[in-house]
N, C-alpha and C positions, 0 to 999 in steps of 0.2 A: 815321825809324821811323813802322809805319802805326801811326791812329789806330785803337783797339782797343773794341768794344762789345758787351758782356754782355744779353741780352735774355731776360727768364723767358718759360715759356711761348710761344713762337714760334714752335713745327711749324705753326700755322695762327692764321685769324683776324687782329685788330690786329699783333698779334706778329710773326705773317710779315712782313705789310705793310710792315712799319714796317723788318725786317731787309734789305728788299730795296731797299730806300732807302738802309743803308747799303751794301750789298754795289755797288750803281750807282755810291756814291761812293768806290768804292776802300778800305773800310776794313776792319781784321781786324776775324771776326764771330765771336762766341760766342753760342750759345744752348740752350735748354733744352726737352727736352721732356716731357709726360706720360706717356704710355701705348704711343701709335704709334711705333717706331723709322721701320717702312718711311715714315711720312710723313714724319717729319725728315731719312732718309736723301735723299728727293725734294726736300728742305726746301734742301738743305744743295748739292746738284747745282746748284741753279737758281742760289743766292749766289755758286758758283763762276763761271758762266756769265753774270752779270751783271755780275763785273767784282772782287768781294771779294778782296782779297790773300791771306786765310787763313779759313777753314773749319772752325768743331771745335763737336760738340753734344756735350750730356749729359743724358740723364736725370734727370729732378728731382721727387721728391712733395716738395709745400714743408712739409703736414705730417709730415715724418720730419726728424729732429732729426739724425739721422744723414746722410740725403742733403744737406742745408744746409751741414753742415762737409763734406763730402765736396766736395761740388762748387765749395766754395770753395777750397780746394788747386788743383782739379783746372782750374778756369777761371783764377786767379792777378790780376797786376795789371791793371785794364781803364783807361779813361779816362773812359768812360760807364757805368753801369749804368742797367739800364732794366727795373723791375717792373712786371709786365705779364702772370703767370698771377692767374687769377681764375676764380670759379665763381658759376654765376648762379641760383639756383631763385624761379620766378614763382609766385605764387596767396599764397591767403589767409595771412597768418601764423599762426593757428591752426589751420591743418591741415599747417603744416609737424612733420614729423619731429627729433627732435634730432637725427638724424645730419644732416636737409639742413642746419640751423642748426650744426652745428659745421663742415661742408662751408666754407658760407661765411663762418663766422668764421675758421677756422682758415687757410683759401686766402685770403682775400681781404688779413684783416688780419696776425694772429700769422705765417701765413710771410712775408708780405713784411717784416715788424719785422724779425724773425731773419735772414733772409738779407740784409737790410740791416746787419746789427749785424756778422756776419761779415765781409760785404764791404770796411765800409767802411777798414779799414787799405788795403784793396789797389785803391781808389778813388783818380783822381788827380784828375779834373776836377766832374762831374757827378753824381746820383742824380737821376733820373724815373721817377718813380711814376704808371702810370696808375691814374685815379680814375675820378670819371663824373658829369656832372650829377645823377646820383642822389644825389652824394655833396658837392651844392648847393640843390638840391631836392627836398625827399622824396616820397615817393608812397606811396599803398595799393599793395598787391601784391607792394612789395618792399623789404619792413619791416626784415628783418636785413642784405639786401644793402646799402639804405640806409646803417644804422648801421655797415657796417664800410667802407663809400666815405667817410660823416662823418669815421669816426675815420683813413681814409689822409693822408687832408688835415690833420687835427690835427696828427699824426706828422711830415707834411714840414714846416709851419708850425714845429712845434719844431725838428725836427734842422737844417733851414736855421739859427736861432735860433746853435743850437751847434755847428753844426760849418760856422765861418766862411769853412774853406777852399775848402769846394764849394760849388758851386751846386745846391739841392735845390727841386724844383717841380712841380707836380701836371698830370697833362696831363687833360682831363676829356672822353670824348665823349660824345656824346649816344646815341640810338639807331644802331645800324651792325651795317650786315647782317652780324654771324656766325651761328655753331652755337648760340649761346645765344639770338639774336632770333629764332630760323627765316629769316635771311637778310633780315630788313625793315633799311632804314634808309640810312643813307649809305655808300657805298661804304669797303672796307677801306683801298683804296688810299690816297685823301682824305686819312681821318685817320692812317695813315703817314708822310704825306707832311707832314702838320701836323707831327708829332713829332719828325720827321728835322731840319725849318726851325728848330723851337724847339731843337733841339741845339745846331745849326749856328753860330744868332744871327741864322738867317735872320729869324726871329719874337723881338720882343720880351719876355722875362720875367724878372723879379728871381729874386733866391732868395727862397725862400718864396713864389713867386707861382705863379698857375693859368693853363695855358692853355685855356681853353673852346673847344672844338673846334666845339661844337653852334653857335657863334655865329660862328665863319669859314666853312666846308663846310655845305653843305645838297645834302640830294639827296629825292627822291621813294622813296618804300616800294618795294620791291621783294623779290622771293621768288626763290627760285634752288632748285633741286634737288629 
């Protein structure tokens, strides 16, 4: 039986990355998307065509309470689960908006909780959470994203704690060129490629432990599109 892996947020960006890592290693691939069907639909051809045994998205706003239980039926048992939609807004925290502050509280942290909480009966091996050096080092500019990368890491640090059967561990990168950086940073693929290894056992990690991305991969800034 293939090895089976649930990835949030993965029409683009980390997420892709990281799903065509497993689709290369032969593994059934679950994932999720926002907004774009036609890019997942694109998403989902290419996993075929790289080698994945099996193929199936869904639709997911993590804040809707209802899409969380829904999509936990609908995706079933996995081996890995890997959280990994997020949402990012840069500038001052006083001229942020409540709605951008609930954006990232509610994406970054409360849905990844929740659909970790559903998931985990249907969890065999694994929970990765990506986080982010933000969420080791704080910064001006990005005050609340900060504070909901702190509290990801809190959350794995405990549910490793309790729940002894899996392995639960935070993958962290640093800057990386997606749709949220304007494409500056280290390449997608890279840290993908990190995440797949720390699955694997390629890369060293406890439960409860971090993988720091920024401190394996380095790449020069760069702009796309």
């Amino acid at each position: 039986m293939k090895k089976r892996v649930f990835i949030t947020g993965a029409s683009r960006g980390i997420g892709e990355a990281t799903l065509y890592e497993f689709a290369k290693a032969g593994w059934d691939v679950r994932f999720s998307y926002y907004q774009d069907k036609h890019e997942a639909v694109q998403v989902g051809k290419k996993c075929s065509e790289l080698g994945a045994s099996s193929v199936r998205f869904f639709k997911l706003d993590v804040m809707k309470d209802a899409d969380i239980k829904r999509i936990a039926k609908s995706v079933g048992e996995v081996d890995v689960l890997i959280n990994n939609a997020g949402y990012l807004k840069y500038g001052s925290f006083r001229r942020h908006s409540f709605r951008e502050i609930e954006l990232e509280c509610r994406t970054n942290f409360e849905g990844l909780v929740k659909l970790t909480h559903v998931m985990l009966p249907l969890v065999r091996e694994q929970i990765v959470n990506v986080a982010s050096r933000a969420g080791k080092i704080a910064h001006a500019g990005l005050v609340s994203y900060c504070g909901t990368k702190f509290g990801v890491r809190g959350f794995t640090i405990a549910l490793a704690d309790e729940v002894k059967r899996l392995k639960c561990f935070c993958v962290n990168p640093g800057l990386t060129a997606t749709h949220m950086t304007r494409f500056e940073g280290v390449p997608v693929d890279k840290v993908g490629r990190v995440i797949f290894e720390a699955v694997v056992g390629e890369r060293r990690v406890g439960s409860g432990g971090d993988v720091d991305v920024w401190k394996i991969v380095r790449g020069k800034k760069t702009r796309e599109g």
